[in-house]
C-alpha positions in Angstrom: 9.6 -41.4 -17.5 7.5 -38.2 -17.9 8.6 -37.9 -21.8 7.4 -41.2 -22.5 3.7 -41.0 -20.9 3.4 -37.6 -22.6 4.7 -39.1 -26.2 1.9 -42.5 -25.4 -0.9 -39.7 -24.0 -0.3 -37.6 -27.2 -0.1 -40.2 -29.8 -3.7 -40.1 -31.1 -3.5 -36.0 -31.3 -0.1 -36.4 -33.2 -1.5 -39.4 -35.6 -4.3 -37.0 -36.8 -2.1 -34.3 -37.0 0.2 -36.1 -39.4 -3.3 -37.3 -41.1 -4.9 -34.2 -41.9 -1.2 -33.1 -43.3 -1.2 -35.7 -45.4 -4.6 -35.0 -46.9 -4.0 -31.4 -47.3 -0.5 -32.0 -49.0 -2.2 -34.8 -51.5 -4.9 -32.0 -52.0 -2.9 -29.2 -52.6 -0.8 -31.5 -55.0 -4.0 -32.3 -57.2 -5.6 -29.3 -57.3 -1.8 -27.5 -58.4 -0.9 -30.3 -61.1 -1.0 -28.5 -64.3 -0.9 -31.5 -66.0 -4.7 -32.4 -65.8 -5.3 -28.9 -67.1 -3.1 -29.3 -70.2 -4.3 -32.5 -70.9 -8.2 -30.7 -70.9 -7.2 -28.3 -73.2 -5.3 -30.6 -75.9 -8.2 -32.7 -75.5 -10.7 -29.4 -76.0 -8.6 -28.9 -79.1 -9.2 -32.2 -80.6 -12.6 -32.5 -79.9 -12.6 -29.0 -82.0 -10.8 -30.4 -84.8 -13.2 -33.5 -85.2 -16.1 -31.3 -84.6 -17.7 -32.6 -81.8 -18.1 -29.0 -80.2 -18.6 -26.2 -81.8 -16.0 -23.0 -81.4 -18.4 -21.2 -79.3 -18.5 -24.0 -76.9 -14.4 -24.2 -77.4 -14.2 -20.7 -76.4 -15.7 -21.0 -73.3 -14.6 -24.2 -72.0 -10.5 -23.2 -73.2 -10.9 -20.3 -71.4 -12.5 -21.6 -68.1 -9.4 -23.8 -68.1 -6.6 -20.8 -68.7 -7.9 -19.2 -66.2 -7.0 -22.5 -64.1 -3.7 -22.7 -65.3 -3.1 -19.1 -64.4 -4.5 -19.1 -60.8 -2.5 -22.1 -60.5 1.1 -20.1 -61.9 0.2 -17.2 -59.6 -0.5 -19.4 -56.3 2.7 -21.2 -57.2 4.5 -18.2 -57.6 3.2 -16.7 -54.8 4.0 -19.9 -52.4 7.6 -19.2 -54.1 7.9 -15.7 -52.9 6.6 -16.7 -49.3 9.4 -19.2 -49.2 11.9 -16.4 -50.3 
């Protein structure tokens, strides 16, 4: 009887619980998918071939987004390790 009261009285506390872990994992996901950043940088290129930016512009945008992709590989690696 006393397990169920507690599982009804901590309901709310455990629903949020389970809600901002859910948030945080979505979160985590997007801001890790290296996909987006690829898909900036083959569009970078492209706007570079049809000369809508100029290479000074390229420059600085391509390497704003490398340096993305590679905080990206190093908290990924380093999540890997933590694992280990």
């Amino acid at each position: 009887m006393a397990f169920i009261l507690d599982d009804i009285l901590l309901a709310p506390c455990k629903f949020v619980t389970w809600i901002g872990r859910t948030l945080y994992d979505q979160a985590l996901a997007e801001v890790t998918d290296e996909s987006v950043i690829r898909e900036r940088l083959l569009d970078l290129q492209t706007r570079l071939e049809l000369e809508q930016i100029g290479e000074d512009e390229y420059i600085k945008q391509e390497n704003a987004l490398m340096r993305r992709l590679n905080e990206i590989h190093k908290y990924k690696e380093s999540r890997q390790k933590a694992c280990l």
